[in-house]
TORKOL-4160 file (C-alpha; in steps of 0.2 Angstrom, whole numbers, padded with zeros to 4 digits, m for minus):
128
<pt num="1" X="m0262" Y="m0197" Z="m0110"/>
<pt num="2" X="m0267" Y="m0201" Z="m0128"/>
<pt num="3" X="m0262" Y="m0217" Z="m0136"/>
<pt num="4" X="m0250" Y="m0209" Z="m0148"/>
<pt num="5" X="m0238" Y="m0201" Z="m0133"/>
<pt num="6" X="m0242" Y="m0218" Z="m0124"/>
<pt num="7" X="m0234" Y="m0227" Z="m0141"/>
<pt num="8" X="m0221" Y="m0214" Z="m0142"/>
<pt num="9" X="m0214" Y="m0215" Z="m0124"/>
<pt num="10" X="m0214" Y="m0234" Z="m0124"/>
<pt num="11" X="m0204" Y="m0234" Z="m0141"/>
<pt num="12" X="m0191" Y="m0222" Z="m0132"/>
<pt num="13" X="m0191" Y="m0232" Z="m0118"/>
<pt num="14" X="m0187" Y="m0247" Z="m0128"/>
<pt num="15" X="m0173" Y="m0237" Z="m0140"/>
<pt num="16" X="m0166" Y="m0234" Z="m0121"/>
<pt num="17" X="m0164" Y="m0250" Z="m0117"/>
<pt num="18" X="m0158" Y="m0256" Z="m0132"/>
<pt num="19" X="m0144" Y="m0243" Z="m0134"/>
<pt num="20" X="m0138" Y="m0247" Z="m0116"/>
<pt num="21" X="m0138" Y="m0264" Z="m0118"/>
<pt num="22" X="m0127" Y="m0264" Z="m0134"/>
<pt num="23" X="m0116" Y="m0251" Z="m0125"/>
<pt num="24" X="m0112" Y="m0263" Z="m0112"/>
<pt num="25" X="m0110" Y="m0275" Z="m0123"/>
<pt num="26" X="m0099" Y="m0266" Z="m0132"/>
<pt num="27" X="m0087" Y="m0259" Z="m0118"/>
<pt num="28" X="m0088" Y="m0280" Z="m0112"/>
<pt num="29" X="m0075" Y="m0284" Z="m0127"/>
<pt num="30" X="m0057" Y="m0282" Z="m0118"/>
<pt num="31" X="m0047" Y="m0269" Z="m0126"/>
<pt num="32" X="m0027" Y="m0266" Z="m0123"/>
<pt num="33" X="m0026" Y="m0248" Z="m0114"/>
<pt num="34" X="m0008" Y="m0247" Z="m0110"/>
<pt num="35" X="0006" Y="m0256" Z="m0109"/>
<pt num="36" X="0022" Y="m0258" Z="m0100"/>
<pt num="37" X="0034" Y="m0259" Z="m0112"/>
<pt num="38" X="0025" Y="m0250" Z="m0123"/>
<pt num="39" X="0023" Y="m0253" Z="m0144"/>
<pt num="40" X="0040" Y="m0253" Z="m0151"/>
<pt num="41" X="0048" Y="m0247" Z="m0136"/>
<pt num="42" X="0066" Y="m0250" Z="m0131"/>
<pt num="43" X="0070" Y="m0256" Z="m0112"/>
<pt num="44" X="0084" Y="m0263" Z="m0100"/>
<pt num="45" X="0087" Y="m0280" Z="m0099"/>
<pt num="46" X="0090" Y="m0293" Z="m0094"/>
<pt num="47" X="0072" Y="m0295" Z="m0083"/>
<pt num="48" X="0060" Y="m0285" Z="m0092"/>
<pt num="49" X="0044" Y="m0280" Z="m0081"/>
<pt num="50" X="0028" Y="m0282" Z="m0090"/>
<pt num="51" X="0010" Y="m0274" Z="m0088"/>
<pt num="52" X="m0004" Y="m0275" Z="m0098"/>
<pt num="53" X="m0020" Y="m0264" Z="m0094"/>
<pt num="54" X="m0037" Y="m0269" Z="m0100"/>
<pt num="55" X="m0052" Y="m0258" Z="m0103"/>
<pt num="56" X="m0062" Y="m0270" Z="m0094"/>
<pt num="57" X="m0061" Y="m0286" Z="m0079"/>
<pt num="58" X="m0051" Y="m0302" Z="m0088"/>
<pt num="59" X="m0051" Y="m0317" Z="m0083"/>
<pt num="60" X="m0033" Y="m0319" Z="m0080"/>
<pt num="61" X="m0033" Y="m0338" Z="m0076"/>
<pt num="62" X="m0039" Y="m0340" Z="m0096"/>
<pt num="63" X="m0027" Y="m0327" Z="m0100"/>
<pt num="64" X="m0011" Y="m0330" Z="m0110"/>
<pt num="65" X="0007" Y="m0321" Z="m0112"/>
<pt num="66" X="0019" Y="m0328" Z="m0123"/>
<pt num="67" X="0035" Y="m0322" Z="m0128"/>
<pt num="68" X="0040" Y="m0321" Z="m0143"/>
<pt num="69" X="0061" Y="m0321" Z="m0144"/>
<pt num="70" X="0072" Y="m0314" Z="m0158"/>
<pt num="71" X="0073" Y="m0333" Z="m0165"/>
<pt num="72" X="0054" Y="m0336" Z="m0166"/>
<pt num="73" X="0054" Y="m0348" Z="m0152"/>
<pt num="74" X="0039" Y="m0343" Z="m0139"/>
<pt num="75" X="0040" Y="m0343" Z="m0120"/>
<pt num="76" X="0027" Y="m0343" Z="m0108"/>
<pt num="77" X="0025" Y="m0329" Z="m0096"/>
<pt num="78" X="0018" Y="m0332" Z="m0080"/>
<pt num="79" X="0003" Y="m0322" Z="m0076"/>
<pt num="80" X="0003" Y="m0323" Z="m0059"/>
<pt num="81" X="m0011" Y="m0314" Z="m0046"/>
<pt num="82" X="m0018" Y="m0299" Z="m0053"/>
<pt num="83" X="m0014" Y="m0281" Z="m0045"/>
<pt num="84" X="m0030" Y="m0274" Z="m0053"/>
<pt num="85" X="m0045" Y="m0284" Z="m0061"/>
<pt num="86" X="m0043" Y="m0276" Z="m0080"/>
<pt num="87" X="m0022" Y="m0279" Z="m0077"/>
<pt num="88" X="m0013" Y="m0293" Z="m0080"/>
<pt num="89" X="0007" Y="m0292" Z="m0076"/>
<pt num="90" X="0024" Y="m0302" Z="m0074"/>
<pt num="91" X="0041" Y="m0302" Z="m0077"/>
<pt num="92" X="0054" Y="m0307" Z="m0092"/>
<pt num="93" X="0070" Y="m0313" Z="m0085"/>
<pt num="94" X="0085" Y="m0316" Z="m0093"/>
<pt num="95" X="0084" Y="m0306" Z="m0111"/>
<pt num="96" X="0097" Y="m0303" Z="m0120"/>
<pt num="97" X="0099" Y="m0288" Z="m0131"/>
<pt num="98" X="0087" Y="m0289" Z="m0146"/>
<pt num="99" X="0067" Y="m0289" Z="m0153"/>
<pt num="100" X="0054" Y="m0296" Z="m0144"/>
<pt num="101" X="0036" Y="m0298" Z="m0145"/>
<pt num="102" X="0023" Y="m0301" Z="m0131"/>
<pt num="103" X="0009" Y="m0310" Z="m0138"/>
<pt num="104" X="m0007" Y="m0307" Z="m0126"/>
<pt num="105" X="m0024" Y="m0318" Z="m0125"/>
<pt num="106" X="m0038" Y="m0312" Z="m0113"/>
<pt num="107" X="m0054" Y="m0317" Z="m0110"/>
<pt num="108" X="m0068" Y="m0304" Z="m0106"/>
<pt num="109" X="m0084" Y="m0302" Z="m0096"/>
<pt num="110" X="m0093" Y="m0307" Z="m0112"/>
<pt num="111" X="m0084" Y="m0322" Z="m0118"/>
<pt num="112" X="m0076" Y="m0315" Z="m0131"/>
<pt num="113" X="m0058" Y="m0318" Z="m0133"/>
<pt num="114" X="m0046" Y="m0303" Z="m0137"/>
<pt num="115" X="m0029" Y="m0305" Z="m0143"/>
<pt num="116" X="m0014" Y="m0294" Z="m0148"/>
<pt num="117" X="0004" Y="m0290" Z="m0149"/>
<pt num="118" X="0017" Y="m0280" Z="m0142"/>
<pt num="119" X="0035" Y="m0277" Z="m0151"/>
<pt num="120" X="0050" Y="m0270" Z="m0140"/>
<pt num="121" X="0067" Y="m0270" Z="m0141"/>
<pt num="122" X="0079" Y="m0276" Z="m0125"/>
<pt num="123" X="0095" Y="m0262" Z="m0125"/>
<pt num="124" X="0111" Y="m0270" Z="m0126"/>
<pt num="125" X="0124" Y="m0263" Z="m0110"/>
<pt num="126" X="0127" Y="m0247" Z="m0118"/>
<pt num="127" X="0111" Y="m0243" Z="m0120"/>
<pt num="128" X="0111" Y="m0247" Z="m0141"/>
């Protein structure tokens, strides 16, 4: 083999490596999939189910949900034991009809810490 397809199969080589390192790297950062309630959605009260889905495994005991009640004050949510490594879940009990806002902190494979929000609304009785 000459030198110059030695040289160019090496520097392939190393472009390959390089580009699946960063991949993974990239896919490392947790990113919010789904969420139960979803963004602006509008549930049943008074205890509320909440899921939140990860692209990747979080560390749910250096996780956070808070919630965030229609006077500003913030509550903190239980996480519990996770269903699913990327998921974390627990329950609101309680709300009243009005806006609410989970606010989420996770941290990822790759130290990095992600954080988010998630507006709903809880129905009042007859369902406005």
């Amino acid at each position: 083999m000459s030198r110059s397809r030695v040289r160019a199969a090496v520097l392939a080589s190393l472009i390959f490596v390089v580009c699946v390192a960063f991949a993974a790297r990239v896919e490392a950062h947790a990113v919010l999939k789904s969420s139960s309630p979803a963004v602006g959605a509008a549930v049943a009260g008074p205890d509320v189910p909440i899921t939140l889905t990860f692209n990747v495994r979080i560390d749910a005991q250096r996780s956070k949900l808070k919630l965030l009640l229609p006077d500003n004050s913030e509550q903190d949510l239980p996480t519990g034991t996770q269903s699913a490594p990327d998921t974390l879940a627990t329950t609101a009990k309680g709300l009243k009809p009005g806006a609410y806002s989970i606010r989420w902190q996770v941290l990822a494979p790759d130290g990095h810490i992600s954080r988010g929000e998630i507006p709903f609304t809880v129905k009042a009785a007859d369902g406005h």
